[in-house]
C-alpha positions in Angstrom: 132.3 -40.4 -18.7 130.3 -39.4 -21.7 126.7 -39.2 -21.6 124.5 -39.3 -25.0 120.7 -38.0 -23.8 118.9 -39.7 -26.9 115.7 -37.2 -28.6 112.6 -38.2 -27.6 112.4 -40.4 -24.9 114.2 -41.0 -21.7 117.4 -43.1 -22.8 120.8 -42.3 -22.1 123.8 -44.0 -24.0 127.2 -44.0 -21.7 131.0 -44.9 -21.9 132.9 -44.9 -19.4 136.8 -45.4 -18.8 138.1 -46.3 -16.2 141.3 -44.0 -15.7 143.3 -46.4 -14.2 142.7 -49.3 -16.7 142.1 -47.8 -19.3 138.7 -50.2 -19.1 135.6 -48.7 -21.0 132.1 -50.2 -20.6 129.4 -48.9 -22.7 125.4 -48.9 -21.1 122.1 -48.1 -22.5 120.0 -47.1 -19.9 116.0 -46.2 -19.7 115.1 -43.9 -17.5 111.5 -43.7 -16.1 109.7 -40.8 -14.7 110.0 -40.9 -10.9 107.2 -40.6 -8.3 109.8 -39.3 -5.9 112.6 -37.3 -7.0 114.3 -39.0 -4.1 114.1 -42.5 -6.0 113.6 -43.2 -9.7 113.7 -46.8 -11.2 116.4 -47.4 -14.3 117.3 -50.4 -16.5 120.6 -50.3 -17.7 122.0 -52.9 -20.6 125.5 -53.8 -21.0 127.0 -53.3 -24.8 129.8 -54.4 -26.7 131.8 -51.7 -28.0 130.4 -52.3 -31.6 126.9 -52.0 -30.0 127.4 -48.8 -28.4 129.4 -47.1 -31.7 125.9 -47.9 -33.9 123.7 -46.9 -31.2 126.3 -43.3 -30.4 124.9 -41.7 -34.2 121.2 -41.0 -33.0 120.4 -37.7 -32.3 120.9 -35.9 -29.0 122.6 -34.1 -26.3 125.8 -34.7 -24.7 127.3 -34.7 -21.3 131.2 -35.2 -20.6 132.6 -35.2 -16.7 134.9 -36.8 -14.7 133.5 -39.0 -11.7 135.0 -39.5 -8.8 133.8 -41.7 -5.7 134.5 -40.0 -2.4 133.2 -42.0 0.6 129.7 -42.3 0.1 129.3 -39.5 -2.7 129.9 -39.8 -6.4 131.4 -36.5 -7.7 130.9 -35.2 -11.4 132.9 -32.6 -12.6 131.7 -31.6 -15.7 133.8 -30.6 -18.6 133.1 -28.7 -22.0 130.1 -26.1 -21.5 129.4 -27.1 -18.0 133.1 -26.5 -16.5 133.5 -25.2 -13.4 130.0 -27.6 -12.5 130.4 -29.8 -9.8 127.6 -32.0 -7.8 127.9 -34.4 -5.6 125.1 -37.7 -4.9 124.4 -40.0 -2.7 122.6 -43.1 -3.3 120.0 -44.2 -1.5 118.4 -47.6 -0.9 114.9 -46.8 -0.2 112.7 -43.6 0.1 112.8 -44.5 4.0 116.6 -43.9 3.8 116.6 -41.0 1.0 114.2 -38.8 3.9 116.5 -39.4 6.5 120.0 -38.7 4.8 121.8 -35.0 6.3 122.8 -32.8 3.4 126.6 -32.1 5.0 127.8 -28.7 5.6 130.0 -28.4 2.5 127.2 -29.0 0.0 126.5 -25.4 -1.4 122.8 -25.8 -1.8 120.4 -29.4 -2.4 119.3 -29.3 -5.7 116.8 -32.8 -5.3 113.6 -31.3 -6.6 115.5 -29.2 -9.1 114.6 -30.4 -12.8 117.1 -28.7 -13.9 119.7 -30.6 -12.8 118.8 -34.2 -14.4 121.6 -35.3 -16.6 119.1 -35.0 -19.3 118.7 -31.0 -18.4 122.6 -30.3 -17.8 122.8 -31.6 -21.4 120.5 -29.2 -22.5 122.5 -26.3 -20.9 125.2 -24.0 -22.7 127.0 -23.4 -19.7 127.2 -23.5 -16.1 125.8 -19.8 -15.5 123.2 -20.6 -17.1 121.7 -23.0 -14.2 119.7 -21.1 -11.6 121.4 -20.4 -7.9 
């Protein structure tokens, strides 16, 4: 999955192949600014692959990981300057829901509230020592 966090605003450009398939789908999504850090509201908008190869010049920062879905938790293993970075999320269908969910015993720490962990952010970091724990 690669990630292109567009300068100056809040809208991420992604392709994404499926590794069985070999199946890529390419999104624009808009991201707006949360109330809740528990719940943000996205649009996402499906491109052809011509679509997404003028929109993937503009400037920016980007993100490269593997994802992996593992019972109810996505997993992202990130490559390039954020190897060795792994996080784990669980959706949730309503703030209601989001409050009430267990962190389980093998997280290492909740990072929620933790700006610095937005996709937007990781793509701003040079590696993963950099992040705060």
């Amino acid at each position: 999955m690669e990630d292109l966090y567009v300068d100056g605003g809040r809208l991420r450009l992604r392709r994404t192949t499926d590794l069985a398939t070999g199946e890529m789908t390419y999104k624009l999504a808009k991201k707006y600014a949360p109330d809740n850090p528990l719940i943000g509201p996205m649009t996402n908008l499906y491109l052809s692959a011509e679509e997404y190869e003028v929109l993937s010049v503009l400037p920016g920062k980007r993100l490269s990981k593997l994802r992996h879905k593992v019972g109810a938790f996505t997993i992202d293993v990130f490559e390039g300057a954020l190897e060795g970075l792994l996080t784990a999320e669980c959706e949730a269908t309503n703030r209601m829901a989001a409050m009430k969910f267990d962190v389980p015993r093998w997280c290492v720490r909740e990072v929620t509230d933790e700006v610095e962990y937005t996709g937007a952010r990781l793509a701003l970091a040079t590696s993963a020592d950099t992040l705060k724990g």
